[in-house]
N, C-alpha and C positions, 0 to 999 in steps of 0.2 A: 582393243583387245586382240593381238595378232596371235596370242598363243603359247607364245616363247618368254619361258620363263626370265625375270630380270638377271642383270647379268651382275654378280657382287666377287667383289674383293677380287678384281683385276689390278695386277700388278703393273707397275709402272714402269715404262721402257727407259723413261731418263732418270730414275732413282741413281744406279750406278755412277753416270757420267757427273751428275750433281755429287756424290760422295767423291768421286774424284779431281772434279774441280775445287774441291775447298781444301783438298789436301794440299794440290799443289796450289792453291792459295797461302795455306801456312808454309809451304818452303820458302815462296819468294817473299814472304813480308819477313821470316828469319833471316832469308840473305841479305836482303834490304836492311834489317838491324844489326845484324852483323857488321855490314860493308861502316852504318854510322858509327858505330863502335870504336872501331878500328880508325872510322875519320875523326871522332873526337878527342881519341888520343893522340893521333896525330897533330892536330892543330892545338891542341894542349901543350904537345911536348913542344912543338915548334916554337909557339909564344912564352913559355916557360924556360927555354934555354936563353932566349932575347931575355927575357928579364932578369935571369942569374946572372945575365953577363952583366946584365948594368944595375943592379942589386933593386931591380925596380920590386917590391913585395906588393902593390897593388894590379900592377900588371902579371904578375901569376898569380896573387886570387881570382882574376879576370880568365885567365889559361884554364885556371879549376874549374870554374864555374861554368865556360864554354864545355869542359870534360861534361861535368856533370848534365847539360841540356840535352846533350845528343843520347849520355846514356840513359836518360831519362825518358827521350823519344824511342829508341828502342826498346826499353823496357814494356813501353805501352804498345809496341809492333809486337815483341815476344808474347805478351800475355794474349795476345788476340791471335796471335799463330798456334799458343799452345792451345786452346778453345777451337779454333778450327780444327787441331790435329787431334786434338780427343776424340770429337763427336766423328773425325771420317772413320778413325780408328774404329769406335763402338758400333758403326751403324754399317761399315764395310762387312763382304761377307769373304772376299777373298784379300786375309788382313796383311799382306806379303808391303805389298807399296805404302798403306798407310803406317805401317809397323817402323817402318825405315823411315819416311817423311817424320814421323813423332817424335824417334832419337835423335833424328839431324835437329830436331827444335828445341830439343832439349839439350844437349851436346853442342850445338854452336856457336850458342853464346859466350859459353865460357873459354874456346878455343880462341873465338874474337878477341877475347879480352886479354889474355892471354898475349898473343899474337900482338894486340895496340900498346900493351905493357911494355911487350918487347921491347918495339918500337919508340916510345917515349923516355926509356930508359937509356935507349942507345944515342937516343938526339939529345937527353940533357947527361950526358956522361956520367952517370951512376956504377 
């Protein structure tokens, strides 16, 4: 018994730094499924224009299906970028960074998509 009353509900010095690491957590797994996005319809449209040329129809189901893995992988990076950007969002108290990180996650994706469309359209001459 020294005297001194117990010391309660001291704040935590690495709270912040931890809300801000998972924010920029969800940026880079966004970019990361962005960047497959865009590779999956790349290598889609790539094997897909080889197969129109040669009227192969098993070889661009194979083209689709490659599409579909990769969006399939970033879908499951998206939803785990959007979960990290919620909670930095909610739990931040200066919401400027996380506010911005949340729309670039939610916004990205579809610009990717977009953007890989472009690009699959252009390589099978549509």
């Amino acid at each position: 018994m020294t005297g001194r009353p117990p010391i309660t509900n001291v704040p935590s010095t690495d709270v912040p730094s931890v809300k801000k690491n998972m924010a920029m957590a969800a940026l880079i797994m966004t970019i990361i499924a962005s960047l497959l996005i865009i590779l999956g319809f790349f290598l889609a449209g790539k094997a897909g224009a080889a197969a129109l040329s040669n009227l192969d129809v098993a070889a661009a189901q194979a083209a689709d299906t490659k599409r579909l893995i990769f969006l399939g992988l970033a879908s499951i990076l998206n939803l785990v970028a959007f979960i990290l950007g919620l909670i930095a969002l909610i739990k931040s108290r200066p919401k400027t960074m996380p506010l911005i990180i949340f729309l670039v996650v939610i916004f990205l994706p579809s610009i990717a998509t977009g953007i890989g469309t472009a690009i699959q359209n252009s390589m099978v001459h549509l």
